[in-house]
N, CA, C and O of each residue as an XYZ file, in Angstrom:
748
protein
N     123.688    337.571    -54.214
C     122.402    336.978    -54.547
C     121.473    337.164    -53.347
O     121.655    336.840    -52.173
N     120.607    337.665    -53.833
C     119.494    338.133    -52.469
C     118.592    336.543    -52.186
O     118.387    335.998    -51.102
N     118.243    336.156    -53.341
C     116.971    335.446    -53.146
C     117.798    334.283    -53.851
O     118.723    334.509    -54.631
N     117.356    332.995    -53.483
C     117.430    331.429    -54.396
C     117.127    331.910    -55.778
O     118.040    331.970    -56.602
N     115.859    332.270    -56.098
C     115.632    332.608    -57.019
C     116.105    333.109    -58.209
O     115.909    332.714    -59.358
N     116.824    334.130    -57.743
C     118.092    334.957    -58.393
C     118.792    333.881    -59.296
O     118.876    334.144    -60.496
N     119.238    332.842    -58.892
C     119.905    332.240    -59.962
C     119.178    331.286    -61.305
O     118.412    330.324    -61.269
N     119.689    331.901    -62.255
C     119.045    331.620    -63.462
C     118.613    330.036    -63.921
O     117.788    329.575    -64.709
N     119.994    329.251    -62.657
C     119.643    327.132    -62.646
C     118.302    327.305    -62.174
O     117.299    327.035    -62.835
N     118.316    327.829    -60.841
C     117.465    327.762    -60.244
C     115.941    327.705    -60.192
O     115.254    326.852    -59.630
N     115.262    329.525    -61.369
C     114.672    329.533    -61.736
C     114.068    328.854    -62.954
O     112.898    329.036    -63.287
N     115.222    327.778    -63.840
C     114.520    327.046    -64.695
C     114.570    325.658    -64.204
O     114.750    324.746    -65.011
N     114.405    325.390    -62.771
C     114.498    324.420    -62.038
C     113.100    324.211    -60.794
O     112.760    323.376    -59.956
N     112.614    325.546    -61.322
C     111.113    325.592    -60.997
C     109.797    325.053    -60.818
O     109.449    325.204    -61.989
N     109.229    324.764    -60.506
C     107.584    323.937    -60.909
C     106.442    324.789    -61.661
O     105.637    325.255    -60.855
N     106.240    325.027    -62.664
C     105.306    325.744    -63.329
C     103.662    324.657    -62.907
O     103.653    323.429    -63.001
N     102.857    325.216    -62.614
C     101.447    325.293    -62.433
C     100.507    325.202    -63.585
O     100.417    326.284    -64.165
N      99.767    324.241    -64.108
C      98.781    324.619    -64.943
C      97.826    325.632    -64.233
O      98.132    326.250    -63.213
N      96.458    325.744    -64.991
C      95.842    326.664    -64.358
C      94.323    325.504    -63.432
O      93.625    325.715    -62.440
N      94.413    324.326    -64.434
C      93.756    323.214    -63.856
C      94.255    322.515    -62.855
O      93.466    321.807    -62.230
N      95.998    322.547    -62.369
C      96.371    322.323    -61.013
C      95.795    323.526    -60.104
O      95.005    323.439    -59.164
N      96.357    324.571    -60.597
C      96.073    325.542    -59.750
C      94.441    325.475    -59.065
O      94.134    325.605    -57.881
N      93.738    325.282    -59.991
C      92.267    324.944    -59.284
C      92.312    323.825    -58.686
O      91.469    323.789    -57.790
N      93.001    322.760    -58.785
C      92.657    321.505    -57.914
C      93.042    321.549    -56.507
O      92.412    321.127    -55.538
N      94.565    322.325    -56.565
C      94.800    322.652    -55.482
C      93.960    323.309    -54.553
O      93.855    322.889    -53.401
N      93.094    324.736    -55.135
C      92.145    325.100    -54.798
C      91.377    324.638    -53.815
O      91.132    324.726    -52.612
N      91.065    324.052    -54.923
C      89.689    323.216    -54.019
C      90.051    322.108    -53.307
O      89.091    321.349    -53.170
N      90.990    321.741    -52.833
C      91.525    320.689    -51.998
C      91.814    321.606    -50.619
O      92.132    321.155    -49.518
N      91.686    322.525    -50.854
C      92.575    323.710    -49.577
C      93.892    323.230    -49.528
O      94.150    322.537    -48.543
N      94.728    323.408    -50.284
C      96.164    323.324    -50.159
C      96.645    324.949    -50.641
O      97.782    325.254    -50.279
N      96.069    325.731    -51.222
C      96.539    327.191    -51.018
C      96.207    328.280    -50.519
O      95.038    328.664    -50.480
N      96.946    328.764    -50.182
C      96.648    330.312    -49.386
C      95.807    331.026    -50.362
O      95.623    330.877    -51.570
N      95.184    332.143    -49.161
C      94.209    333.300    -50.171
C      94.647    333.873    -50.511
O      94.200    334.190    -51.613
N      95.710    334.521    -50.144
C      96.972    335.273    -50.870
C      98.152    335.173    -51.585
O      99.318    335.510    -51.378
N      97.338    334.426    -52.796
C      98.325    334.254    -53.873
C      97.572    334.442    -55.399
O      96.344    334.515    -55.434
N      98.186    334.498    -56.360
C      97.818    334.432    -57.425
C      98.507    333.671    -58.802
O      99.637    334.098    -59.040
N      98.161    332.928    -59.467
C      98.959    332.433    -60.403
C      99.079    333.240    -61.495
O      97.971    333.608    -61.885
N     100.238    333.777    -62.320
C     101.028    334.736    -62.984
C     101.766    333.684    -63.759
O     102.426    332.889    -63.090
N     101.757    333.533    -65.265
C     102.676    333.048    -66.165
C     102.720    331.825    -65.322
O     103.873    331.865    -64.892
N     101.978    330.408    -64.661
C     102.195    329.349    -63.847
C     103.253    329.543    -62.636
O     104.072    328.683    -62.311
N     103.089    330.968    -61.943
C     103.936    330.522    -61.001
C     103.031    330.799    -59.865
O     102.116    331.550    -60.203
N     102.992    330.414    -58.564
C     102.401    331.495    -57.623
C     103.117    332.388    -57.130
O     104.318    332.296    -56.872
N     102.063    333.767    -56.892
C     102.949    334.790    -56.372
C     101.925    335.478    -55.437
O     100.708    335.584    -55.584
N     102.825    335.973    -54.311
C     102.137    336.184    -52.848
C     101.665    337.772    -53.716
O     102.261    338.442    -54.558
N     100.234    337.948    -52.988
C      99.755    339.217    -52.918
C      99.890    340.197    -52.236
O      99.387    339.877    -51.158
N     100.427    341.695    -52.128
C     100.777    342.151    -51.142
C      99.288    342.550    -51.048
O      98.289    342.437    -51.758
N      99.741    343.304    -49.303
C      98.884    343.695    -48.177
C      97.882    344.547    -48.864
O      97.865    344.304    -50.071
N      96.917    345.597    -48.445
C      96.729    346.409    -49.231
C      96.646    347.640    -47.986
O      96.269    347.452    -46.829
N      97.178    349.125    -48.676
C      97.421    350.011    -47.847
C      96.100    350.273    -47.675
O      95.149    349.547    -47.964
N      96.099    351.466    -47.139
C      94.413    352.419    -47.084
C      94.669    353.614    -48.544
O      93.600    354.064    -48.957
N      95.691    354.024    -49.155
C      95.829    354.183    -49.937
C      95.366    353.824    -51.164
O      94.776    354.533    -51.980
N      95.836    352.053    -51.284
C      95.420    351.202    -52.458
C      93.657    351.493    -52.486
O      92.903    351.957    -53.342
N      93.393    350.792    -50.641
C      91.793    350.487    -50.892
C      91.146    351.892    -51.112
O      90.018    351.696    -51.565
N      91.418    353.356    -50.966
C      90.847    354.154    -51.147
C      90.411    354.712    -52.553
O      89.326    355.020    -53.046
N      92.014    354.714    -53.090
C      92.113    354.307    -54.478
C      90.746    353.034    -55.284
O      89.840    353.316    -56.069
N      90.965    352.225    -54.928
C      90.102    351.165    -54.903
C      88.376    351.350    -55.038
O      87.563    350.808    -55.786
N      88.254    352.213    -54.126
C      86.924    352.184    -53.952
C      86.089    353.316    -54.829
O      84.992    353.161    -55.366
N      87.060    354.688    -54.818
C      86.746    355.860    -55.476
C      86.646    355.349    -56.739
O      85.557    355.659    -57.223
N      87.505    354.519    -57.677
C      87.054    353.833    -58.880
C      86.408    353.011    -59.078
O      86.314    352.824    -60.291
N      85.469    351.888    -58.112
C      84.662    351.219    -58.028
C      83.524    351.649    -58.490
O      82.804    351.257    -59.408
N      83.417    352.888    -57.405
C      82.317    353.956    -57.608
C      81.891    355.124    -58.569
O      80.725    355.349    -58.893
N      82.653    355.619    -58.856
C      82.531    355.765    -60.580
C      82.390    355.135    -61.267
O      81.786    355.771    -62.131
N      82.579    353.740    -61.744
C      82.768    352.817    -62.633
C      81.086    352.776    -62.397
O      80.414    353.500    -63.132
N      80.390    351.932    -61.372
C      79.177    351.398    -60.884
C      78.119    352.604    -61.465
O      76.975    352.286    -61.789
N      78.514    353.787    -61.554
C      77.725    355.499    -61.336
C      77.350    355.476    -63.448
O      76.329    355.892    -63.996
N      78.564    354.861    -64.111
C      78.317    355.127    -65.370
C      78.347    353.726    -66.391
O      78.426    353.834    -67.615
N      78.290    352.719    -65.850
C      78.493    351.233    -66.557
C      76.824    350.724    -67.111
O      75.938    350.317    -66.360
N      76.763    350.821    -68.021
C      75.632    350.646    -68.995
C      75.067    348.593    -68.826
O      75.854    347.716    -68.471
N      73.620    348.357    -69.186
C      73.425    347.627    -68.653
C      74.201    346.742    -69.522
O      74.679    347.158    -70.578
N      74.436    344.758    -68.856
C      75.247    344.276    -70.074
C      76.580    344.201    -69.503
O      77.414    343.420    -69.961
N      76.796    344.887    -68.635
C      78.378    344.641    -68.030
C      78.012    344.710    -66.256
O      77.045    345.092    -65.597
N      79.760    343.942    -65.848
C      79.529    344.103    -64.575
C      80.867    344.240    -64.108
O      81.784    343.674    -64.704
N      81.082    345.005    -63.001
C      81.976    345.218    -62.182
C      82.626    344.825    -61.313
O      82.251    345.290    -60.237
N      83.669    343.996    -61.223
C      84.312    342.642    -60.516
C      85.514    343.349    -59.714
O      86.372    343.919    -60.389
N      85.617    343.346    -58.399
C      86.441    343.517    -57.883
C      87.201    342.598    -57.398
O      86.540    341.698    -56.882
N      88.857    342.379    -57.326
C      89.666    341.454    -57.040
C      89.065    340.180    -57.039
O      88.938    339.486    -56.031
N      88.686    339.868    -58.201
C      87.701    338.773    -59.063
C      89.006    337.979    -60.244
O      89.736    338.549    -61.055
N      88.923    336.888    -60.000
C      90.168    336.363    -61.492
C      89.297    336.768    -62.746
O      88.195    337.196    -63.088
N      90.667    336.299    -63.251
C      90.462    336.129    -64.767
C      91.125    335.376    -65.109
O      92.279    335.617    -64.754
N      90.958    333.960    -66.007
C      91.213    332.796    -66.263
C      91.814    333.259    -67.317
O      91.214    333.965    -68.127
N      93.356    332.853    -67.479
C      93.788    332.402    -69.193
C      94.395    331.407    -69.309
O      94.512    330.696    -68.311
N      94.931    331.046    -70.425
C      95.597    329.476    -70.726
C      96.675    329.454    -69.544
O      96.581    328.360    -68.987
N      97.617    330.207    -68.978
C      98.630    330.205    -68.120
C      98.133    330.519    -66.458
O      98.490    329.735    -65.578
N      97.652    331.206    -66.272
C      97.704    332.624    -65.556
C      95.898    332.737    -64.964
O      95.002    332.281    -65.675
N      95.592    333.410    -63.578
C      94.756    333.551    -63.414
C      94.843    335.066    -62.455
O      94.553    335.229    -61.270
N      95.120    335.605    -63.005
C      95.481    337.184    -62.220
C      93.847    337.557    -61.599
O      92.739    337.189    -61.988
N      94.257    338.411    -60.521
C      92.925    338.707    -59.474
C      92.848    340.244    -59.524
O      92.743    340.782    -58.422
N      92.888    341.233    -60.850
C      92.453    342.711    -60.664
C      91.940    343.455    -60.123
O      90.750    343.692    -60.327
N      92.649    344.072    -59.261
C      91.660    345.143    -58.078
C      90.194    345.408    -58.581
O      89.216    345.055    -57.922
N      90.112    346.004    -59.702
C      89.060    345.793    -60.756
C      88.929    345.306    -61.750
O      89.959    345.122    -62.398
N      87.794    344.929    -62.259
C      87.845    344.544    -63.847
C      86.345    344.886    -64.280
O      85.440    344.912    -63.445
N      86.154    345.127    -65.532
C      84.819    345.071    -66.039
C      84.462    344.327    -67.137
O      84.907    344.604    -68.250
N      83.463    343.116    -66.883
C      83.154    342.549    -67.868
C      81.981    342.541    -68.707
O      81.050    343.300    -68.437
N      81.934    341.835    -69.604
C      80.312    341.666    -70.435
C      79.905    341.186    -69.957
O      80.626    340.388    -69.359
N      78.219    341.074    -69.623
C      77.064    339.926    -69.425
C      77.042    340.851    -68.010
O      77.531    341.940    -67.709
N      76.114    339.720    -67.209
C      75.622    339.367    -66.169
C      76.758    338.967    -65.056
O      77.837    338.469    -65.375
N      76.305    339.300    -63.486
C      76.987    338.223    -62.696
C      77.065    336.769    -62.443
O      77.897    336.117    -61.811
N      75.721    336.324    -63.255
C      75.160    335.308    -62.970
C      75.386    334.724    -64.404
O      74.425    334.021    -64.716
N      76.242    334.781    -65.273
C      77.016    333.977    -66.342
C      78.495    333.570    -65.508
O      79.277    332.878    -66.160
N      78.860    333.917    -64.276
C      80.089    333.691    -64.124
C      79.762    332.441    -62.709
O      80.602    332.099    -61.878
N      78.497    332.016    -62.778
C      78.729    330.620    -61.736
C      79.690    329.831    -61.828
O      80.481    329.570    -60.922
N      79.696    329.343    -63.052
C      80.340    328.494    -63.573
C      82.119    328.118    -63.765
O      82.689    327.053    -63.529
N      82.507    329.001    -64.110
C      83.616    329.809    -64.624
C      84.043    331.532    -64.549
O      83.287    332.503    -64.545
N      85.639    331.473    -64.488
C      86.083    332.812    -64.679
C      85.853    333.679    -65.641
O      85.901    333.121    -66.738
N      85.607    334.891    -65.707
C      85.505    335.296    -67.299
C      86.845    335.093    -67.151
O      87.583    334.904    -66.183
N      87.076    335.220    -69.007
C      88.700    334.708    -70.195
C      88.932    335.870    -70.324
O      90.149    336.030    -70.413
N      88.071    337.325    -70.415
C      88.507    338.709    -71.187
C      87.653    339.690    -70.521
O      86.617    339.392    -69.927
N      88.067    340.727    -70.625
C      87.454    342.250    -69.579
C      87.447    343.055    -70.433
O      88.130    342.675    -71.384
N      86.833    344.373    -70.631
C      86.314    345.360    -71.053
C      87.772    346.426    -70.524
O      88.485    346.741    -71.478
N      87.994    346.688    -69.858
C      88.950    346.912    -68.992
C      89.117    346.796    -67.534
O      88.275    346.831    -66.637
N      90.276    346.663    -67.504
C      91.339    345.775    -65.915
C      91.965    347.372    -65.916
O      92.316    348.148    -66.806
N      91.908    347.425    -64.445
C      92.397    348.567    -63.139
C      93.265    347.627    -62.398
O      92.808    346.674    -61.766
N      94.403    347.881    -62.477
C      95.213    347.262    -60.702
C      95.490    349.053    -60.805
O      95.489    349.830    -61.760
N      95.749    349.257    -59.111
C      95.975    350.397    -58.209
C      97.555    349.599    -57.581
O      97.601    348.503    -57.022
N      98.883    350.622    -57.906
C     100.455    350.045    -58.047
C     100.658    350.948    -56.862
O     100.970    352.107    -57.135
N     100.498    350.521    -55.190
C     100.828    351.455    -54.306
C     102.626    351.327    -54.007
O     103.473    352.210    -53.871
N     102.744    349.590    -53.980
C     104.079    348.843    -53.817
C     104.347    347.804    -54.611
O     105.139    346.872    -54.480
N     103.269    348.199    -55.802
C     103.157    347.065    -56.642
C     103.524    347.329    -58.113
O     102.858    346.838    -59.025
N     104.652    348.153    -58.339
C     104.605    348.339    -60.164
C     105.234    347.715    -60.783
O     104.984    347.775    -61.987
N     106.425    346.749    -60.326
C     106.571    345.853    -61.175
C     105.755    344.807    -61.315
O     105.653    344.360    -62.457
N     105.257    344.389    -60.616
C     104.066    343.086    -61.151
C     103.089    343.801    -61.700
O     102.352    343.080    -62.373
N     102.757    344.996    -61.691
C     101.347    345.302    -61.940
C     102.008    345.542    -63.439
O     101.284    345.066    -64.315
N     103.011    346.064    -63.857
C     103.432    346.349    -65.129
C     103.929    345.301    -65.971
O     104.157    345.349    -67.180
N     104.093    344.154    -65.008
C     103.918    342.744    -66.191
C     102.758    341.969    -66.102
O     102.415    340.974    -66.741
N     102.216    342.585    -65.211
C     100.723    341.626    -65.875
C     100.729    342.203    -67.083
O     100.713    341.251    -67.863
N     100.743    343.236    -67.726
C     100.037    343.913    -68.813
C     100.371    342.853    -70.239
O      99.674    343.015    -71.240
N     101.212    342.037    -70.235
C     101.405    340.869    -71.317
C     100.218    340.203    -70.797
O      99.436    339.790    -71.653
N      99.856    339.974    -69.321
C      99.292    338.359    -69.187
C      97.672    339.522    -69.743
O      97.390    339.007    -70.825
N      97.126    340.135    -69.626
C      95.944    341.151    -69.737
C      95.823    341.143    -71.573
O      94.824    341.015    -72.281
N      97.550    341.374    -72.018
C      97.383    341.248    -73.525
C      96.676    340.054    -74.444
O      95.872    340.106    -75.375
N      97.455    338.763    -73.645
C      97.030    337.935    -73.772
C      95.685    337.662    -73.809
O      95.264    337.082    -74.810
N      94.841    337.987    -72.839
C      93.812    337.611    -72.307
C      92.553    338.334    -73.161
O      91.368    338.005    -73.110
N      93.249    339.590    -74.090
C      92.848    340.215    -75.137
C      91.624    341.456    -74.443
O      90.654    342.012    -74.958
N      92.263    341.534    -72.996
C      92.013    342.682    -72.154
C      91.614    344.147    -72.967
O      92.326    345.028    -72.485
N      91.091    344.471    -73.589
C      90.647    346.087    -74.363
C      91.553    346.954    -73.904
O      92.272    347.486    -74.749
N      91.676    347.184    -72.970
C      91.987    348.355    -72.325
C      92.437    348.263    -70.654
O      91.517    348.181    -69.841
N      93.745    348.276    -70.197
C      94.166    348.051    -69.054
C      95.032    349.571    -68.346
O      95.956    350.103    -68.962
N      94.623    349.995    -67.240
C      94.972    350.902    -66.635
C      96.034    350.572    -65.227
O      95.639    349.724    -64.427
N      96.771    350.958    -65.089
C      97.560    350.995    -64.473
C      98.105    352.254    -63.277
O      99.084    352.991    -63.395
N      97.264    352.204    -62.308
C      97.237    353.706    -61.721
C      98.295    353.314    -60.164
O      98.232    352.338    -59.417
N      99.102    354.388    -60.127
C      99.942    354.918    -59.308
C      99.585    356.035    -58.763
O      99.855    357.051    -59.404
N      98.905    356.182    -57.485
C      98.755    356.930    -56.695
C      99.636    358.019    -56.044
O      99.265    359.146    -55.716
N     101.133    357.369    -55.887
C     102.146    358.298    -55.033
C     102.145    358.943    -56.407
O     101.564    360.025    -56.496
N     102.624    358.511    -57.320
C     103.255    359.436    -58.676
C     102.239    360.434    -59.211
O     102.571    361.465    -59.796
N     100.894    360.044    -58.960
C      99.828    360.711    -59.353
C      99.995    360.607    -60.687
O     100.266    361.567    -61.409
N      99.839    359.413    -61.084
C      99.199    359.240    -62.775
C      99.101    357.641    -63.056
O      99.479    356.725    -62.326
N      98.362    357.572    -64.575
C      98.027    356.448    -64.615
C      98.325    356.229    -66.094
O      98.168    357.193    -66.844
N      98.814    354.855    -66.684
C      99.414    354.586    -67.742
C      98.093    353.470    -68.384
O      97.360    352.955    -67.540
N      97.892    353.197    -69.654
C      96.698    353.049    -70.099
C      97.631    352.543    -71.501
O      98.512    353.102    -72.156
N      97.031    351.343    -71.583
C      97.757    350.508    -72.570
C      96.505    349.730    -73.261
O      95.870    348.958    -72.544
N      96.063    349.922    -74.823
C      95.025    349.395    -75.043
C      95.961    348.990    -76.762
O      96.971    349.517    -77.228
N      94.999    347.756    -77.373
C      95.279    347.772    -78.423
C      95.754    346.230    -78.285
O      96.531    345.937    -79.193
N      95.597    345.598    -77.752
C      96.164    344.420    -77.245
C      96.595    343.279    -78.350
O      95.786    342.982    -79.228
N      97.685    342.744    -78.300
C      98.201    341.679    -79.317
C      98.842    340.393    -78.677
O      98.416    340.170    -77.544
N      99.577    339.684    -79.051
C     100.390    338.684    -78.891
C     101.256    339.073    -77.405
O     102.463    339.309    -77.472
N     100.665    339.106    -76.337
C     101.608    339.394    -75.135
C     102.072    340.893    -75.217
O     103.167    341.340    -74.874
N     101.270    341.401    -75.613
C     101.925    343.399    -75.448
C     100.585    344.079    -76.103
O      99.708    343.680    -76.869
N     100.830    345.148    -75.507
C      99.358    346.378    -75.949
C     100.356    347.060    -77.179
O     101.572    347.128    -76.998
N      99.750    347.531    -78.378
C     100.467    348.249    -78.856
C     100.107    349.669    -78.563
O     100.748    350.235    -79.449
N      99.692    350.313    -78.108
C      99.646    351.733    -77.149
C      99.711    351.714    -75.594
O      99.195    350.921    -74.807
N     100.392    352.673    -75.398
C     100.251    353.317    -73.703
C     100.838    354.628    -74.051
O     101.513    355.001    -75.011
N     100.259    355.387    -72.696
C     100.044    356.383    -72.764
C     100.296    356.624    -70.810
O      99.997    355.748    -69.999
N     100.800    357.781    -70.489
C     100.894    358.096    -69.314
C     100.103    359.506    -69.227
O     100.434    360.295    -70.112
N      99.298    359.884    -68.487
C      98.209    360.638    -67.999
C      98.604    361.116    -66.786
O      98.450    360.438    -65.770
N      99.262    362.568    -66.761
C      99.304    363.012    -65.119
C      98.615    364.149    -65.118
O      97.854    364.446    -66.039
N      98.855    365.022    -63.900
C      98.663    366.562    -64.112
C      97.138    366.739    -63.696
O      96.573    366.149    -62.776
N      96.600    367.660    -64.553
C      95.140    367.984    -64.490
C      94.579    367.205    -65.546
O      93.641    367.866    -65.991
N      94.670    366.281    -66.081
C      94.174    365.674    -67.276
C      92.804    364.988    -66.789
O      92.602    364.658    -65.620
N      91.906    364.822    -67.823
C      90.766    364.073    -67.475
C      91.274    362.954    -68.171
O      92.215    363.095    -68.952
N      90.639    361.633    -67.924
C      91.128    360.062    -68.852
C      89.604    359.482    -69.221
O      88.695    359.363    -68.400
N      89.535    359.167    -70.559
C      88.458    358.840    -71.073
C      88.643    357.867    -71.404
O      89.607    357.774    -72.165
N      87.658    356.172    -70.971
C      88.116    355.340    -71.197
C      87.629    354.568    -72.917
O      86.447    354.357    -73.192
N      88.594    354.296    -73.731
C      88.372    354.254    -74.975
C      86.963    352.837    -74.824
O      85.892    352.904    -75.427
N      87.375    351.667    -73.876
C      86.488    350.869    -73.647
C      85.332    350.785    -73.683
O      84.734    349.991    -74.409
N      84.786    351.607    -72.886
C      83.799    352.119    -72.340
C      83.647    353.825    -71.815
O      83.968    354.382    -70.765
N      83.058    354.280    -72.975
C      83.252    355.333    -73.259
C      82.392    356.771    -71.985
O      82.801    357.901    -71.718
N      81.627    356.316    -71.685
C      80.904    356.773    -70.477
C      81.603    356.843    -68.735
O      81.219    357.325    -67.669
N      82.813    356.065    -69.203
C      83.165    356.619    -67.372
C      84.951    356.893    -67.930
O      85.804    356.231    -68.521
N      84.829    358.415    -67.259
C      85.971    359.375    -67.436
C      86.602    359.336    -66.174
O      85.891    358.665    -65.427
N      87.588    359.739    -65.605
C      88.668    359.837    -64.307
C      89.198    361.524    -64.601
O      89.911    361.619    -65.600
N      88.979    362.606    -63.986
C      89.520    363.593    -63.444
C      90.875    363.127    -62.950
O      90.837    362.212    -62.127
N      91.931    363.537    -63.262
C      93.143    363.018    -62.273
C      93.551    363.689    -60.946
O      94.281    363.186    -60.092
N      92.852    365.143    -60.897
C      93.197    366.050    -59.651
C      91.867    365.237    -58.668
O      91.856    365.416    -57.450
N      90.952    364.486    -59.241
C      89.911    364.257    -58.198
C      90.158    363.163    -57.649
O      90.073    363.015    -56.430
N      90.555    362.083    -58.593
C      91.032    361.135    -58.099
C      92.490    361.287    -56.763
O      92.529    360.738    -55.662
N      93.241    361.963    -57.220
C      94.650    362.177    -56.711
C      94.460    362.999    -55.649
O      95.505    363.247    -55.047
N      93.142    363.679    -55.067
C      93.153    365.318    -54.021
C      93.753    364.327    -53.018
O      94.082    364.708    -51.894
């Protein structure tokens, strides 16, 4: 057994988090900036390489170059659901910036995480994203050079994905105006 965790007493011996603790805590300063709540648990965020953020930014910037008015572009920004408040390298939502004083957006146009050391969490968010009735969620791996794209969203699962490597261009069904080259992204 590597971790406490590991054992199955253990883990149903847990403290699950609402998402209204999770904010109280918040705002009390009782949590770190580097965490995120996932299915009510917290979970530490890793570091980010120069990889991730490069990754990161080259899709920022495309996104910003072709996003029609009416939406906006949220970087490592939450997203509130009944459980869960995941923080997406990117996300794109409807409206304004200035509808989100208040509150998290609940749903995205499509969610980008960039998986440098991160593919198993980044590949189960894709229930908490389903949930959240996410359109269209991308999932890009840099070392592997490709990106998996799961849209169609239902009850905790996308019913499509699709893996994209090679020379392929990726057209996002979402938002149909910003495409990804994969050799440009990946040079």
């Amino acid at each position: 057994m590597e971790s406490i965790l590991d054992a199955p007493s253990v883990r149903r011996a847990t403290y699950r988090l609402s998402v209204a603790n999770y904010h109280q805590l918040n705002e009390i300063g009782l949590l770190r900036h580097d965490v995120e709540l996932l299915d009510g648990y917290l979970i530490k965020k890793m570091s980010k390489s120069p990889l991730h953020t490069f990754v990161c930014q080259w899709l920022v910037e495309a996104l910003r170059r072709c996003i029609p008015a009416g939406f906006v572009v949220r970087q490592e920004q939450p997203l509130t659901t009944d459980s869960s408040e995941p923080e997406p390298d990117l996300s794109v939502v409807r409206g304004s910036a200035d509808d989100y004083r208040e509150q998290h957006p609940r749903t995205a146009e499509l969610v980008i995480e960039v998986a440098v050391n991160t593919e198993e969490i980044d590949l189960g968010k894709a229930a908490l994203y389903a949930e959240a009735a996410v359109t269209e969620y991308w999932l890009v791996e840099p070392r592997t050079r490709r990106i998996t794209v799961f849209r169609s969203p239902g009850d905790r699962r996308y019913a499509q994905s699709s893996v994209y490597e090679g020379a392929k261009t990726l057209a996002c069904a979402a938002l149909p105006a910003f495409e990804v080259h994969l050799p440009s992204l990946f040079a």
